[in-house]
C-alpha positions, 0 to 999 in steps of 0.5 A: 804744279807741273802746269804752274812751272810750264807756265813760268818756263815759258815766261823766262824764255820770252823774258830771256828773248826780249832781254836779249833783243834789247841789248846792244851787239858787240862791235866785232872784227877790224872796224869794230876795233877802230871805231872802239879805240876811236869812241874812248880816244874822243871820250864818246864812251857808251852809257855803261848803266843801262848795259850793265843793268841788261846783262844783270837782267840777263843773267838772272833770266839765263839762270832761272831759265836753266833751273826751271828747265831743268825742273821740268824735266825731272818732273816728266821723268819722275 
């Protein structure tokens, strides 16, 4: 059992790795903030559904991760 949940910690964290990897990065400091307002001014705004849909995934992903570590550890320490 405890190889079972070693083996599912390791597929949660390449799942949480290629999640994350598929995301887009946040447009930071003062161009980001630009080209921001610039993006909603025109009405080019981002398709929301697929990032809505990876940070869902992600969340999910993030959650079982911490579980499933948190499991494995106390089934070391028992």
């Amino acid at each position: 059992m405890h190889l079972a949940f070693k083996v599912l910690l390791i597929i949660f964290s390449l799942g949480m790795i290629l999640v994350v990897l598929l995301q887009k990065g946040k447009s930071a400091g003062l161009s980001g903030a630009i080209t921001g307002g610039a993006e909603h001014l025109f009405g080019r705004q981002k398709a929301r559904g697929l990032d809505l849909l990876l940070s869902r995934v992600t969340i999910a992903v993030a959650v079982g991760f911490f579980l499933l570590s948190l499991l494995v550890s106390y089934e070391v320490f028992r």
